[in-house]
C-alpha positions as CSV (number, residue, x, y, z in Angstrom):
1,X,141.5,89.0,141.0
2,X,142.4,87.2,138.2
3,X,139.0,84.7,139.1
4,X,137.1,87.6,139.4
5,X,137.9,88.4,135.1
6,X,136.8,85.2,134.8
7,X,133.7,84.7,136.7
8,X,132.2,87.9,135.2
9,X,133.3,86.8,131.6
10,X,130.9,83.5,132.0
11,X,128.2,85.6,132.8
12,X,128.3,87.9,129.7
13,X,127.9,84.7,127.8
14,X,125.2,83.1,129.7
15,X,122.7,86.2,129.2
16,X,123.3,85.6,125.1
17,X,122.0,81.9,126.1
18,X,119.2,83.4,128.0
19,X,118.4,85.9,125.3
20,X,118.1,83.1,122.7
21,X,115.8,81.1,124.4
22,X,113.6,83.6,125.4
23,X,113.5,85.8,122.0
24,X,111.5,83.4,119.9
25,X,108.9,83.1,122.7
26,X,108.5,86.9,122.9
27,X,108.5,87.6,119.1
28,X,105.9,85.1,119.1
29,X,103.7,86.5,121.7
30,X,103.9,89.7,120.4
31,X,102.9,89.0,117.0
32,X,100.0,86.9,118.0
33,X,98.7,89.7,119.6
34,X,98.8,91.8,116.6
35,X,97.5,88.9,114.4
36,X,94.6,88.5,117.4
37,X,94.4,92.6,117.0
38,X,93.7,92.3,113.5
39,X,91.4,89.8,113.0
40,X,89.3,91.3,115.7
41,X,89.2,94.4,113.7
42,X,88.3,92.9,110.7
43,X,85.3,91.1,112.7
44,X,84.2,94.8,114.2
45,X,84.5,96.7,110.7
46,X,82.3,93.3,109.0
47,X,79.6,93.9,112.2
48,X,79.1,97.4,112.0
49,X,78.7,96.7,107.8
50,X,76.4,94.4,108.3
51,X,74.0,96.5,110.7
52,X,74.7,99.4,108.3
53,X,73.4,97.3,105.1
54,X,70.6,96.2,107.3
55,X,69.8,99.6,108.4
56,X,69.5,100.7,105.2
57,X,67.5,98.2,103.9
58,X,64.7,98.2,106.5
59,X,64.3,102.0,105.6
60,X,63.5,101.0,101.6
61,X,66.5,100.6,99.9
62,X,67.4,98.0,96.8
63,X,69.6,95.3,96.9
64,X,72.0,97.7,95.3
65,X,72.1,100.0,97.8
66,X,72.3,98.0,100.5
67,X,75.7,96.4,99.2
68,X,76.9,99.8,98.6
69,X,76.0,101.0,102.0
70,X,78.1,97.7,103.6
71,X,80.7,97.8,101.0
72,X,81.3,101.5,102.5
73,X,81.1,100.4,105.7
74,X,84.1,98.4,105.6
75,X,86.0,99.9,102.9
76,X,89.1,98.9,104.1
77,X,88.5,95.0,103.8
78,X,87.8,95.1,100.0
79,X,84.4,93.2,100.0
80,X,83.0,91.8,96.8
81,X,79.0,91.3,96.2
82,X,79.4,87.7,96.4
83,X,80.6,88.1,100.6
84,X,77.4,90.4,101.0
85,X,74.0,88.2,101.5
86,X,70.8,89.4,101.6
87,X,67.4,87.8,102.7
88,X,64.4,87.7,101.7
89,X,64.8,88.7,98.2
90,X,64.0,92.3,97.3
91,X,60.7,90.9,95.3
92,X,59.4,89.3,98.6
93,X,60.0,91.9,101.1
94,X,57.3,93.4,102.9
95,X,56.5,95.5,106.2
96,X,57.2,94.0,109.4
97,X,59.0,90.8,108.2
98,X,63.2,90.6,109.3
99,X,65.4,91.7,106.7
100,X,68.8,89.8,107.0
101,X,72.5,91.1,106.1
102,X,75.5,88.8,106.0
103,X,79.0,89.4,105.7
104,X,81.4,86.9,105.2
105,X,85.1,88.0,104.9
106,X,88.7,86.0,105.2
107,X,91.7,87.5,107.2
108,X,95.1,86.7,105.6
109,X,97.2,85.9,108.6
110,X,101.1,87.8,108.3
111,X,103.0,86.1,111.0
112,X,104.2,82.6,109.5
113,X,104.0,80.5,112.2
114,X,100.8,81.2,113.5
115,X,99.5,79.0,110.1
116,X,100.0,76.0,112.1
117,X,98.0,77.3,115.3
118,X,94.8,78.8,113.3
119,X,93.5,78.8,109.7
120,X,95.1,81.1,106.6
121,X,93.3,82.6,105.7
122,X,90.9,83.4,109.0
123,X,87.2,82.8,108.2
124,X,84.7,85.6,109.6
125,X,81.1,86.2,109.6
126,X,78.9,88.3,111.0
127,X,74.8,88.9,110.5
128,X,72.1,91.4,111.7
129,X,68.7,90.8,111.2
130,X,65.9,93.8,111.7
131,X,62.4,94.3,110.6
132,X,61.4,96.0,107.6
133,X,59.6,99.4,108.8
C-alpha cells in the first residue's frame, strides 16, 4: 500500500513538468494565430479601401474625395493622406485611362516574441487599379 502513496505522488509532479514544457509552446501558437488574425484583417479592411477610393474616383471624384472615401473605408486603421496614393494626378485624368489607388499601412505586432519571427511593425499594401468611366 504504502508503494502505492508513493507511486501516485510522482505522478502528480510529473504532469507540472509536462505542463511547463508544453505551456510556452501553446501560448505561443495561440497568440500567433491572433497576431496572423490580425494582420490579415488589417490587409482585408486596406483592400476593400483601396477598391472603394478607386471606385470613387473612376465615377469623377477629386483627390479629396477619394482619400475620404478610403479613409472611411478603413476607419478603424487610422490612415493618414500620406499612406493613400493616387495615380495619374487629378490634372491628367481622362476617360478610359486606369485610375490607381494605393494603400500602405503598418500593423503593430502585440505578442513580444513574435518580433524576432516577423517585422514590428508589419508592412502592408494593397492597390486597385480601374478605368476612368
Amino acid at each position: 500500500m504504502h508503494l502505492i502513496k508513493k507511486i501516485m505522488k510522482e505522478k502528480r509532479g510529473q504532469a507540472l513538468v509536462e505542463l511547463a514544457l508544453v505551456l510556452p509552446l501553446i501560448i505561443l501558437l495561440v497568440m500567433g494565430t491572433m497576431e496572423f488574425g490580425r494582420i490579415l484583417h488589417s490587409y482585408l479592411l486596406i483592400t476593400n479601401a483601396a477598391r472603394e477610393g478607386a471606385r470613387a474616383g473612376v465615377t469623377g471624384a477629386d483627390d479629396a474625395a477619394i482619400i475620404i472615401k478610403t479613409k472611411d473605408a478603413a476607419e478603424s486603421l487610422g490612415l493618414t493622406d500620406a499612406q493613400i496614393n493616387i495615380t495619374p494626378a487629378q490634372s491628367s485624368r481622362t476617360r478610359g485611362i486606369p485610375l490607381t489607388v494605393q494603400v500602405d499601412c503598418a500593423v503593430e505586432l502585440i505578442t513580444p516574441v513574435m518580433d524576432t519571427v516577423l517585422p514590428d511593425p508589419f508592412p502592408l499594401s494593397a492597390s486597385t487599379t480601374m478605368r476612368i468611366e
